[in-house]
Each structure stands twice: as C-alpha cells, then as structure tokens.
C-alpha positions in Angstrom: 24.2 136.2 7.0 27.4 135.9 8.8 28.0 134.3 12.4 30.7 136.8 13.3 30.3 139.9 15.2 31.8 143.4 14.6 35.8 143.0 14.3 35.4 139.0 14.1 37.2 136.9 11.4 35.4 134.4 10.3 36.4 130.5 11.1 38.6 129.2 8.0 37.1 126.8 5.8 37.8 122.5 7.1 40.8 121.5 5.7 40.7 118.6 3.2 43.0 116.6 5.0 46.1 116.4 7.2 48.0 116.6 3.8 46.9 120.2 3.1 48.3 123.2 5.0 48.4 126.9 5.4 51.1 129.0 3.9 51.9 130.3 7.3 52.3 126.3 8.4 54.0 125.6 5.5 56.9 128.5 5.9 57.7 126.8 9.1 58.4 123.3 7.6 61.6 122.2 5.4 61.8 123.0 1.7 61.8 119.1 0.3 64.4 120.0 -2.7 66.8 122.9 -0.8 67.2 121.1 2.6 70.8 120.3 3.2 71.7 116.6 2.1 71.3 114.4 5.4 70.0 111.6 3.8 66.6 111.4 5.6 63.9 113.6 5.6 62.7 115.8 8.4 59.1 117.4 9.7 61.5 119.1 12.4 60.8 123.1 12.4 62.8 124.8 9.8 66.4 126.2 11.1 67.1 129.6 11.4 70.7 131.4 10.5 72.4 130.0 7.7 70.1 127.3 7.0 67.1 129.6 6.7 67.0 129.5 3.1 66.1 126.2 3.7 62.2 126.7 4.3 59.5 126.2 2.5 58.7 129.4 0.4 54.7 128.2 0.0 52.9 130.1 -2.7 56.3 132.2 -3.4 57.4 128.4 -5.0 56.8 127.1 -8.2 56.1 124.1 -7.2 53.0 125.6 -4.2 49.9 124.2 -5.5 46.4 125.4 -3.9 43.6 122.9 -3.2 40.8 124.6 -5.6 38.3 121.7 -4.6 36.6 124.7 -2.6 34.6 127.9 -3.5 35.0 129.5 -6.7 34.4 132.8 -5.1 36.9 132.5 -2.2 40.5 132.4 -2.3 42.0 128.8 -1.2 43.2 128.6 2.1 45.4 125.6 1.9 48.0 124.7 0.0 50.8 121.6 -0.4 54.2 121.5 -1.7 53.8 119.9 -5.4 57.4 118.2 -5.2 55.7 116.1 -2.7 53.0 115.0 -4.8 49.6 115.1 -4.8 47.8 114.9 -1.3 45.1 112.0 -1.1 41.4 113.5 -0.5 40.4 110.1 1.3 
C-alpha cells in the first residue's frame, strides 16, 4: 500500500551518498572532460551562452553511470559522472 494520496508522487528513494545525484542535479554542474581549460576544477553552476555546451549531459553521456545497488523493479534515480570515478558507498 502506498503512503501517497490521489495526485501525490511518491518520496524518491535515499540517496547512497553525497557522491550520487539526480540527472536534473547533474545537468546543472560542469561536464569534467568539456569544461574550458582553467586549470582547476569547478562545482560552480554551469554557464550559460557560449559555454553551455559545457554541462553535464547525465544519462545522454557515455560515460553516465546509474547506481543499480537499488530495486530491480524500479528505475535508478541517481546517477554519477563515470570520468569521475566510482563514488564510495561508505
């Protein structure tokens, strides 16, 4: 039985850690491999304009992997850029 009402989404699953994030969170973040060569890296909001094409393009990446520690029968909520490497579950 479900806790929501008529019209109600239900709550998203935990996430497994602060590593993990939406695709939505993730499209607002800097791609790690097409932002433009500063030297440093940033977890400033992405720019907009010409530097656009420097977000994050989440599961429209090859390099978006899903965190598939969760319900076979669900589809994964979070996500983390695999150029990164992979997040720690601890």
């Amino acid at each position: 039985m479900s806790d929501t009402g008529p019209g109600q989404e239900a709550a998203p699953p935990a996430r497994p850690n602060a590593n993990y994030m939406t695709e939505a969170e993730a499209e607002q973040r800097w791609c790690f491999y097409a932002q433009p060569n500063t030297g440093r890296y940033s977890d400033t909001p992405a720019p907009t304009g010409a530097y656009a094409q420097t977000r994050c393009n989440a599961s429209g990446c090859l390099a978006w992997r899903w965190n598939t520690t969760g319900s076979a029968t669900t589809p994964p909520t979070y996500g983390f850029c695999g150029l990164a490497g992979s997040p720690s579950l601890t």
